[in-house]
VOTOR-669473 format. One line per 10 residues: their letters; for each residue y negated, z negated, x negated of C-alpha. Coordinates in Angstrom, 2 decimals, always signed. Layout:
<banus>
a) Y/Z/X; ...
</banus>
This chain:
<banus>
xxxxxxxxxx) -85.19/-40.79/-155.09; -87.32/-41.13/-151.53; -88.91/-44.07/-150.21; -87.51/-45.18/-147.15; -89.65/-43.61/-144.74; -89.11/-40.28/-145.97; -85.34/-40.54/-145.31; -86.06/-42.21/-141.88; -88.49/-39.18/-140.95; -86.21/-36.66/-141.86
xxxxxxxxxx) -83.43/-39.09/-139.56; -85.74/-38.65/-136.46; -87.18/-35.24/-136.54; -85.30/-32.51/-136.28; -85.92/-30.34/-139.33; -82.38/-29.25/-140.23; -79.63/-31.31/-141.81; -81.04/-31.94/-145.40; -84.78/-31.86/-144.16; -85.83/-30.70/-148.08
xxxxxxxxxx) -86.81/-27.01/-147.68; -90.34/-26.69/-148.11; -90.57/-25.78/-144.52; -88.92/-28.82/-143.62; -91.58/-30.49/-145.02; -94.43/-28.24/-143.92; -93.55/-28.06/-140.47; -91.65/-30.87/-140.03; -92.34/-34.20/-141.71; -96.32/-32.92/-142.16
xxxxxxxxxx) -96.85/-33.36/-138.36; -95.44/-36.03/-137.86; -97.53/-37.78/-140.62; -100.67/-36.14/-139.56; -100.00/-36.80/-136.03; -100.48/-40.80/-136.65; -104.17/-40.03/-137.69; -104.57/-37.67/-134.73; -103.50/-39.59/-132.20; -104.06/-43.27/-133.34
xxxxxxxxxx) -107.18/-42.11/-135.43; -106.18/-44.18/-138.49; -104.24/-42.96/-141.01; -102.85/-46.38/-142.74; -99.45/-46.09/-140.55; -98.73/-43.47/-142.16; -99.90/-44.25/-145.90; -97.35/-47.55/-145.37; -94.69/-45.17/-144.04; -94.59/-43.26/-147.37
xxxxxxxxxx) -95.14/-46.13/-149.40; -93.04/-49.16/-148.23; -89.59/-49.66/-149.73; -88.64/-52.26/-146.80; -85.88/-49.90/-144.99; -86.26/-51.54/-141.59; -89.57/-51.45/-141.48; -89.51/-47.72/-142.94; -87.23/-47.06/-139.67; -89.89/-48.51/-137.23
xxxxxxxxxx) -92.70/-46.42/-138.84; -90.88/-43.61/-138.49; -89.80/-43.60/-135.09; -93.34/-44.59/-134.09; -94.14/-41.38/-136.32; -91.40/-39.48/-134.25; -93.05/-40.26/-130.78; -96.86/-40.33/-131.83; -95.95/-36.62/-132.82; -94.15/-35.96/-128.89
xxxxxxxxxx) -97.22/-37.56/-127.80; -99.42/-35.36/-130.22; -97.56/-32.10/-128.54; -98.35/-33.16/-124.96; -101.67/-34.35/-125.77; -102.54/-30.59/-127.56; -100.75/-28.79/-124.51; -102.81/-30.55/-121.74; -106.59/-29.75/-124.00; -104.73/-25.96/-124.33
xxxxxxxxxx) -104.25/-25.57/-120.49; -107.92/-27.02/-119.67; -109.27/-24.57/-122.54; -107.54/-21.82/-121.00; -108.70/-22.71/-117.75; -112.34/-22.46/-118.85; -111.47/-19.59/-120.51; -109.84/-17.91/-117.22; -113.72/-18.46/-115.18; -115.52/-16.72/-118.15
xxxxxxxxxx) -115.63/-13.29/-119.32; -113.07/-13.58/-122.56; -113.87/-9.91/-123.22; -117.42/-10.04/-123.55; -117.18/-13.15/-125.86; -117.30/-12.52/-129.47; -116.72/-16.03/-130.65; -115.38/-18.45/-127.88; -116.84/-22.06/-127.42; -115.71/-24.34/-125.41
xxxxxxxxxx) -116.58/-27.93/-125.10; -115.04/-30.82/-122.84; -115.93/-34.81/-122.88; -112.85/-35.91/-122.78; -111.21/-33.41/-125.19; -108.94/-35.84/-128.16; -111.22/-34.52/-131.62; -107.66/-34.83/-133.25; -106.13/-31.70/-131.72; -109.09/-29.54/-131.66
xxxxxxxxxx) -108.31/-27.99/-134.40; -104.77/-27.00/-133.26; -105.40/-26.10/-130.06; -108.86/-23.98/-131.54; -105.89/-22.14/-133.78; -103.53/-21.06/-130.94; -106.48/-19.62/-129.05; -107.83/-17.77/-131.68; -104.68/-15.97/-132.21; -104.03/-15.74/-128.85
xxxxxxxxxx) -107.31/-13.91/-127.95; -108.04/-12.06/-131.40; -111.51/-14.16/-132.30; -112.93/-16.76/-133.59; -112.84/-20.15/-131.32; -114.93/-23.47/-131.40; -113.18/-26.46/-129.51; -115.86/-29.45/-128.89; -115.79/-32.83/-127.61; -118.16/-35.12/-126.94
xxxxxxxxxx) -119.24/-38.22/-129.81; -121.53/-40.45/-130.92; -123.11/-40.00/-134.39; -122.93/-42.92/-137.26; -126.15/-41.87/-138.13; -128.18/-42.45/-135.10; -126.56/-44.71/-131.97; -129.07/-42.96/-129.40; -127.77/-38.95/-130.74; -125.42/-37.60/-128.49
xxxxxxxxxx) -123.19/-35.11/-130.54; -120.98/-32.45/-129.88; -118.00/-32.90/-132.59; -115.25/-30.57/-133.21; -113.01/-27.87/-134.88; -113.46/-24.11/-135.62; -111.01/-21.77/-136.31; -110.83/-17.87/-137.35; -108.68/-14.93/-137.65; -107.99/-12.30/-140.08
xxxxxxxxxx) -111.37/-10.24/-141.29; -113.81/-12.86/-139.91; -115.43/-15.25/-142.34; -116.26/-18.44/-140.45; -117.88/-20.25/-142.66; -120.51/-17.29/-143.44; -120.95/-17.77/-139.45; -121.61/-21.78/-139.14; -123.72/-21.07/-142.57; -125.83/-18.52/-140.24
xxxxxxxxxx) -126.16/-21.68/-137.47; -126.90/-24.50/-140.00; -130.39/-25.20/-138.12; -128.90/-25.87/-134.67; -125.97/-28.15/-136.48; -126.20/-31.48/-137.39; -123.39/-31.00/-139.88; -120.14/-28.58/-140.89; -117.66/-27.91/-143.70; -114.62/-25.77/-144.19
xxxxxxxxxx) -113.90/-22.54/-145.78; -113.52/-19.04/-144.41; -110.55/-19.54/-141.85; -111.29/-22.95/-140.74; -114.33/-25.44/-140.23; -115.49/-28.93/-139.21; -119.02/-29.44/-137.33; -121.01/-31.56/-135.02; -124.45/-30.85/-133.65; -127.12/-31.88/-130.85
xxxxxxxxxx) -125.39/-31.54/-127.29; -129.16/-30.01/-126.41; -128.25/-27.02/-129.18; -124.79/-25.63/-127.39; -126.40/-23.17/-125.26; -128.57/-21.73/-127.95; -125.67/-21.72/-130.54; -123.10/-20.26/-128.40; -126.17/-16.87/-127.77; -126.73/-17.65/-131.65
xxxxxxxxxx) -123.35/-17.32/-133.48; -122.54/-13.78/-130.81; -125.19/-12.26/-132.20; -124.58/-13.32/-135.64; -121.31/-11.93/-134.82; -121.89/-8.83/-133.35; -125.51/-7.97/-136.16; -122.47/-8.48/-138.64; -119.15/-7.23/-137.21; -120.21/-4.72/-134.82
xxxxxxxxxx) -118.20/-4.23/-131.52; -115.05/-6.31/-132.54; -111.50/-5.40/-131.24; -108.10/-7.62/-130.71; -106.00/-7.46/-134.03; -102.73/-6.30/-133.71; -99.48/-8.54/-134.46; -97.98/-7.53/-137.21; -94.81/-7.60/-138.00; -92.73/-7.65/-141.37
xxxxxxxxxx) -88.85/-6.40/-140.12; -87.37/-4.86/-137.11; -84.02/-5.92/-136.00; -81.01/-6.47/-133.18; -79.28/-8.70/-131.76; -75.87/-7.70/-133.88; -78.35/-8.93/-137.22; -79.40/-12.05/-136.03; -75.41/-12.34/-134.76; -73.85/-12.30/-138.45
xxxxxxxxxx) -72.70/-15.73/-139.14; -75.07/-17.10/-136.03; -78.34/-16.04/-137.85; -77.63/-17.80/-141.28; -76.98/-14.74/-143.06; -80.65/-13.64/-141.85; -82.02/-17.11/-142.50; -80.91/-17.52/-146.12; -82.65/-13.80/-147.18; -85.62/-14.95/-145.15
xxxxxxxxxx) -85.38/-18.26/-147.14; -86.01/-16.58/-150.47; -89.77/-15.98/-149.10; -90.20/-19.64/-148.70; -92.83/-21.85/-148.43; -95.00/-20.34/-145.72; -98.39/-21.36/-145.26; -101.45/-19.93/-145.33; -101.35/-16.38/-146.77; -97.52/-15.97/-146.72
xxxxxxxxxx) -96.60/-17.07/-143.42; -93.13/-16.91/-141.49; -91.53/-13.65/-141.19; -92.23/-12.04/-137.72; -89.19/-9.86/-136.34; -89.53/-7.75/-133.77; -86.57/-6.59/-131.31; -87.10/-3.70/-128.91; -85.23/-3.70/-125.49; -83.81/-6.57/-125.38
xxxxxxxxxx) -83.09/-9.12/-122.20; -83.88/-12.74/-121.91; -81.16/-14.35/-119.87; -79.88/-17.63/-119.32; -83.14/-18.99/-118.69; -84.00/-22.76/-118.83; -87.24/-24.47/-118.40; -87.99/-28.26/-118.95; -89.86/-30.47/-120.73; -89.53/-32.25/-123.49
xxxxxxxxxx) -87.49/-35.70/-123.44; -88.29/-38.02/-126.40; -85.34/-40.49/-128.29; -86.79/-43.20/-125.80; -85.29/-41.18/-122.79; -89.30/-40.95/-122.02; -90.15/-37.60/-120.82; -93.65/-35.95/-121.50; -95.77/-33.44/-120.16; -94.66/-30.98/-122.64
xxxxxxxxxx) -92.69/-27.46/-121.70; -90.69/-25.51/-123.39; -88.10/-22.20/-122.21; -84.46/-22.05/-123.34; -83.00/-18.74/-123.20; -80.70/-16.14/-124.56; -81.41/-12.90/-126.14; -78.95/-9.91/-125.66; -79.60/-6.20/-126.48; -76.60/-3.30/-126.50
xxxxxxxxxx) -76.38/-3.62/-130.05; -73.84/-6.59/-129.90; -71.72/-8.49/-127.14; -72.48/-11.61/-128.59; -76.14/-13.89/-127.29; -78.10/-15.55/-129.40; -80.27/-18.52/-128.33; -84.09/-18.74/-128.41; -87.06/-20.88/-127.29; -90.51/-20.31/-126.15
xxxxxxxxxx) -92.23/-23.90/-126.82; -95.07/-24.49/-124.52; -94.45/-22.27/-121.31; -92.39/-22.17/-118.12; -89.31/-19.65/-117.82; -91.34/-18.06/-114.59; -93.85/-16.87/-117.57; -91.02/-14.44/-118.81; -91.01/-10.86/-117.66; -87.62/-9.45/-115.83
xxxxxxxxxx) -85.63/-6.42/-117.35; -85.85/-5.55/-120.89; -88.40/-6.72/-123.24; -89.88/-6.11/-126.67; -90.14/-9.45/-128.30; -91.84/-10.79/-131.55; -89.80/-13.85/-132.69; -89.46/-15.99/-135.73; -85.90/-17.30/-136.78; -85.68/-21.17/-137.22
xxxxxxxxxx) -83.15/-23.92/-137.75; -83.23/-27.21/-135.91; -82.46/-28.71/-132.61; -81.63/-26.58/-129.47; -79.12/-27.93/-126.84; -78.66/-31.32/-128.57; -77.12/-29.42/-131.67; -78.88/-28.15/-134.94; -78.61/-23.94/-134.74; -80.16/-21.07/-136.12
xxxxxxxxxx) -82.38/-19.32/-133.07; -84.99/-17.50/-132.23; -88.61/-19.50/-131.36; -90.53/-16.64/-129.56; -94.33/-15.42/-130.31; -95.04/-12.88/-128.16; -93.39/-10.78/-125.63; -94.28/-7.75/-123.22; -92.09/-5.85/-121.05; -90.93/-2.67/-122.39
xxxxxxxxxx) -92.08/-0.62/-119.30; -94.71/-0.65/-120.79; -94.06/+1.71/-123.45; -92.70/+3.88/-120.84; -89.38/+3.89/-122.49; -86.15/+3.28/-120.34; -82.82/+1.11/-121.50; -81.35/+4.55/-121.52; -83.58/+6.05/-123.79; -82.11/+4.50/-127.11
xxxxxxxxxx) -78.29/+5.87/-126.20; -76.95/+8.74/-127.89; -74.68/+11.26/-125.96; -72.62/+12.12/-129.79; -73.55/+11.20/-133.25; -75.52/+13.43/-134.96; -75.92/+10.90/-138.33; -72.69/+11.43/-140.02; -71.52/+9.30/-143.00; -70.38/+10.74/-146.02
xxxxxxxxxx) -71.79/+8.60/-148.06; -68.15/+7.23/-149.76; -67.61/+10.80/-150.52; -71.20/+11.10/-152.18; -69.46/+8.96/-155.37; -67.08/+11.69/-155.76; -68.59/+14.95/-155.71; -65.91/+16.93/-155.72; -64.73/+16.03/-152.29; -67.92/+17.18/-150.39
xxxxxxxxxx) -67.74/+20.31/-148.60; -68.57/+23.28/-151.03; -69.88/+24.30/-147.74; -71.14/+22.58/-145.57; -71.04/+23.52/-141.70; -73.92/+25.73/-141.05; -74.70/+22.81/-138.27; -75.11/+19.97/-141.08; -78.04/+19.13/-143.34; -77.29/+17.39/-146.10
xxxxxxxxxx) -79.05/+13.96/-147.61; -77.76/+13.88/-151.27; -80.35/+11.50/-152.90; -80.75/+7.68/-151.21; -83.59/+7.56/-149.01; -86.63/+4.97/-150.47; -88.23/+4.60/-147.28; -88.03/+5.03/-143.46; -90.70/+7.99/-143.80; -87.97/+9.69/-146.30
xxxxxxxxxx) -85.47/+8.88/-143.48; -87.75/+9.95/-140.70; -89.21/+13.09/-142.36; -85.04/+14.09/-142.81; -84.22/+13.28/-139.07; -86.94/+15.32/-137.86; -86.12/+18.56/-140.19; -82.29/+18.62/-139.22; -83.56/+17.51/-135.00; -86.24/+20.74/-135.41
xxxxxxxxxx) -83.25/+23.19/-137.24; -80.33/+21.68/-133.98; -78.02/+20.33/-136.75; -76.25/+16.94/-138.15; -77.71/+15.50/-140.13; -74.82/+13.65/-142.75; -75.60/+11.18/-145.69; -74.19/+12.56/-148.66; -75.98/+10.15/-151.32; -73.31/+8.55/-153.65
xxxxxxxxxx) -73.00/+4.37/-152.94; -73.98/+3.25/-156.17; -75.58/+0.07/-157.95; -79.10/+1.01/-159.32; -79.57/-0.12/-163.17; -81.62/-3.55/-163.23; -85.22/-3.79/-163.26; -85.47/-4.68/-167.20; -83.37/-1.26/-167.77; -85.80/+0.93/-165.75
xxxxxxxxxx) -88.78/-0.71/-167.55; -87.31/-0.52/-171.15; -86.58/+3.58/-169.80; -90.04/+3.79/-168.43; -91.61/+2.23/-171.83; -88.95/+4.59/-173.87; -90.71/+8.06/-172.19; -94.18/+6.81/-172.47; -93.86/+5.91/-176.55; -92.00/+9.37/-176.84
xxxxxxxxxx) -94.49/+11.35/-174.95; -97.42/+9.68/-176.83; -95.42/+10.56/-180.24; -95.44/+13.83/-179.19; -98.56/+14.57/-177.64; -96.40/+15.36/-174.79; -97.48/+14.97/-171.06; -95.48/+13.25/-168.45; -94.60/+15.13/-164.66; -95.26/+12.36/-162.69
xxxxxxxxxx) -92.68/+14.01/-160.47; -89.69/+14.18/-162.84; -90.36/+10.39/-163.47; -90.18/+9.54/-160.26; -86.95/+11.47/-159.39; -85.01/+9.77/-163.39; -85.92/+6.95/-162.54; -86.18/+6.88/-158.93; -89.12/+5.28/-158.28; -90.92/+4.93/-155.33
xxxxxxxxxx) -95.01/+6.45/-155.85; -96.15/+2.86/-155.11; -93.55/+1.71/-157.99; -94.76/+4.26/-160.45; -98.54/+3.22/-159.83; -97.08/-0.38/-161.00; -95.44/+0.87/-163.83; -98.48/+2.45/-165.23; -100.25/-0.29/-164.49; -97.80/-2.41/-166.95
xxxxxxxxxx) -97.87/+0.13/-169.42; -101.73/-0.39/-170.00; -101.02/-3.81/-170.17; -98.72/-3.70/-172.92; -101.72/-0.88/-175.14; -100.75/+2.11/-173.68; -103.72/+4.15/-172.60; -102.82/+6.47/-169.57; -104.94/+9.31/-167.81; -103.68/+10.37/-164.85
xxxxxxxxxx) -103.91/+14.01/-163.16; -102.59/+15.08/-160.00; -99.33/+15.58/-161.40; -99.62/+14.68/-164.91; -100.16/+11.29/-166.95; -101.51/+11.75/-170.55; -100.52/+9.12/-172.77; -101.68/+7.79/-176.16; -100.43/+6.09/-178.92; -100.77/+1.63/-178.48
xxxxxxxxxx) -104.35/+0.39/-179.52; -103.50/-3.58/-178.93; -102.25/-5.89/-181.18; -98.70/-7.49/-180.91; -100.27/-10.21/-179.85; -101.99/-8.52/-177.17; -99.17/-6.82/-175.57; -97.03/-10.06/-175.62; -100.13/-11.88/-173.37; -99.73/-13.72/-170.06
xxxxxxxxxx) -101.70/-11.04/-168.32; -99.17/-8.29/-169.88; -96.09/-10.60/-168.51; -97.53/-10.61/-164.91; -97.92/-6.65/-164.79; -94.73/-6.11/-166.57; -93.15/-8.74/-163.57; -95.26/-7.17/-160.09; -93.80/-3.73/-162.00; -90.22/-5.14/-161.73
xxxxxxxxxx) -90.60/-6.71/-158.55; -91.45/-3.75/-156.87; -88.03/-2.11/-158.18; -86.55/-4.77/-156.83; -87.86/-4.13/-153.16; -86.81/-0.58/-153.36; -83.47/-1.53/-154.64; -83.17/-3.56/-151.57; -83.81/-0.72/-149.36; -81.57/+1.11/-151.41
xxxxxxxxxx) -78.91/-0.96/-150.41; -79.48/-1.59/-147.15; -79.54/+3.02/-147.04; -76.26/+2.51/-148.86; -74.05/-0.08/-146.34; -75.99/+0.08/-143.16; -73.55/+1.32/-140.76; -74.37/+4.87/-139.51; -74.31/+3.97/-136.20; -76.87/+0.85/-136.89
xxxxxxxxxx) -79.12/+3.98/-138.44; -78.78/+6.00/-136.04; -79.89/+3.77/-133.55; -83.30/+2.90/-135.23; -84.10/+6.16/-136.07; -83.88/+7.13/-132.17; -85.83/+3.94/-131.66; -88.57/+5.34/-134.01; -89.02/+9.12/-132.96; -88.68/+7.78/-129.30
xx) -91.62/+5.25/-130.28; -93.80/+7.95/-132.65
</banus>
């Protein structure tokens, strides 16, 4: 059962309408906690809002919780702005690590705002403000927060610095330090070089993203169909965060800038863009927000957009929408709205007939190229599209709609051939395995990998595995270690099977249209 400033937080923020996914309680009552320390810069608010069982005094912890967080956001918005500005009368492209360092800069949100800007400019960035150190009252420090990106070890960096710092601590993605206000100039030439000696001419990271979409998916059932499959990757953090989705030539309409009003009808210098996505793959809209920036900051005509799907406020209601990363116009690609339509189909769906063989066309038309096994990849997909584009024919799925076996049957079957092909000093065609069990190559890798585990010993040829009889104990095989392989084996199948079925029920027309998207795009 929770205290009663749990339930109150999760009553004043606006986390969704249970407030217990983990999430919820990442992104949503983990702020607002922290926020008391960040803002107030003592953290004993908070340890009596988790701790007292007094209800009313639970509710007026937590909605002093609620608005030290609003004031948290404005706070970290205003040092982001003045970063940027100093940012904006420097050369950002000749800097390998940025520093910046203001007076009056809050320590509390350093960290934050040091996080944004390194993904926002590809690098490594080092926010500082001004302090006094405990140590010494007559040692003016520099005090602050340090944050990295992807491929950059930031602690190895500071470590490289320690004799111009008076202190630091952290780990490879994030750090704490202080040193000598004398020292900043001859850090900030120090820890480019260290850069540069170690990491050569560094360039911008790309965004990556984990699942291209439309409109019409984030439309079925007002995104909660795409929410609860995204839900099954849950909790995000650090090294599995949010799913990014990209959608390509889409508009942003119904644009609607202001700034963020607090339960105390108190508004504060924070601003955030309401606005509507629409693409031609549905009539329907479907509602997004860019927290932080004005609508002006949105590009006109059609856009490629990187968004992550959320549940919470918008409008005054709780709704599934869209909270926007990143966005560039699609000009830019040199690709037209007119581009993705098709004049005729040339994907044709015969895939109900696939299940009964006898109704395909003994012959096909000599204009049609047939796909009779289900595609386990885009590349399969692509690599098809191109050879029936380059021959001038249709291309029509003729793969049967049917449920895969389970991931326990196609290891037991995978286990079966390797015990028979050791018994009989018989090798296995990697290919034939592939295509019985229909395996993807990363799959098979996986499975091999398991059957090692389990005493099997394996040598693998170009096309050819070479198995041997079991040299473990039972014991052995049934260890913790031979579990996990076994499970990464099956959970692999179970990816493939999921691109199996969405091969199997995507609507032809949905395929066709990202398949046009990707040969227009290379």
């Amino acid at each position: 059962m929770l205290l009663p400033g749990p339930v109150w937080l999760k009553c004043w923020n606006c986390v969704g309408e249970t407030g217990d996914r983990p999430t919820d309680i990442a992104f949503g009552l983990g702020p607002r906690i922290n926020a008391i320390s960040r803002i107030q810069g003592d953290a004993r608010e908070g340890v009596e809002l988790l701790t007292t069982r007094d209800p009313e005094r639970a509710a007026v912890l937590a909605e002093s919780a609620e608005w030290t967080n609003l004031c948290r956001k404005e706070v970290q918005q205003r040092v982001q702005r003045e970063a940027e500005a100093q940012l904006a009368r420097s050369d950002v492209d000749a800097t390998a690590v940025i520093v910046l360092s203001d007076a009056q800069w809050p320590v509390g949100v350093l960290g934050l705002v040091a996080s944004q800007l390194a993904q926002t400019y590809g690098r490594p960035t080092i926010l500082l403000s001004e302090a006094r150190s405990t140590d010494t009252e007559e040692q003016h420090l520099l005090r602050g927060s340090a944050r990295s990106v992807k491929g950059i070890d930031l602690y190895d960096l500071l470590q490289q610095q320690a004799h111009l710092l008076h202190r630091f601590g952290g780990h490879p993605f994030a750090a704490g330090l202080s040193l000598p206000v004398e020292n900043l100039p001859m850090f900030i030439a120090s820890i480019n070089q260290s850069f540069r000696q170690q990491l050569g001419q560094w360039t911008m990271p790309a965004l990556e993203v984990d699942l291209e979409i439309r409109v019409a998916d984030l439309a079925v059932e007002s995104g909660a169909s795409l929410f609860r499959a995204l839900q099954q990757l849950e909790p995000y953090g650090m090294g599995n965060p949010a799913p990014k989705l990209l959608l390509r030539n889409c508009w942003l309409e119904r644009r609607r800038g202001s700034r963020y009003q607090s339960f105390a009808n108190q508004k504060l210098q924070f601003k955030k863009t309401q606005f509507q996505l629409r693409d031609d793959s549905s009539p329907e809209r479907f509602a997004g927000v860019w927290w932080g920036h004005d609508a002006d900051e949105l590009p006109d005509g059609p856009c490629d957009v990187v968004v992550e799907l959320e549940y919470g406020k918008l409008y005054q209601t709780s709704a599934y929408h869209a909270r926007l990363i990143a966005v560039r116009a699609t000009e830019l690609l040199g690709i037209s709205h007119q581009t993705y339509q098709s004049n005729e189909p040339w994907l044709l769906d015969w895939r109900t007939l696939g299940a009964e063989r006898s109704q395909l066309p003994n012959s096909p038309a000599p204009d049609v190229l047939c796909i009779e096994a289900c595609p386990t990849h885009w590349d399969d997909l692509t690599a098809w599209v191109q050879r029936a584009k380059s021959d001038r024919k249709k291309l029509a799925l003729a793969y049967p709609t049917l449920e895969p076996p389970t991931a326990v049957s196609i290891w037991q079957q995978l286990a079966g051939m390797a015990k028979y092909a050791a018994r009989t000093q018989q090798s296995l065609a990697l290919a034939q395995v592939r295509s019985h069990l229909n395996l993807t190559e990363r799959s098979l890798l996986l499975g091999f990998e398991a059957l090692r585990a389990v005493g099997f010993e394996l040598d693998l040829n170009k096309d050819v595995a070479i198995v041997r009889e079991q040299t473990r104990s039972l014991t052995e095989r049934e260890s913790p270690s031979a579990a996990r392989a076994i499970e990464r084996f099956m959970n692999a199948i179970d990816e493939d099977h999921f691109l199996h079925h969405y091969f199997q029920h995507t609507p032809v027309e949905r395929l066709q249209q990202i398949m046009e998207q990707r040969l227009m795009l290379g």
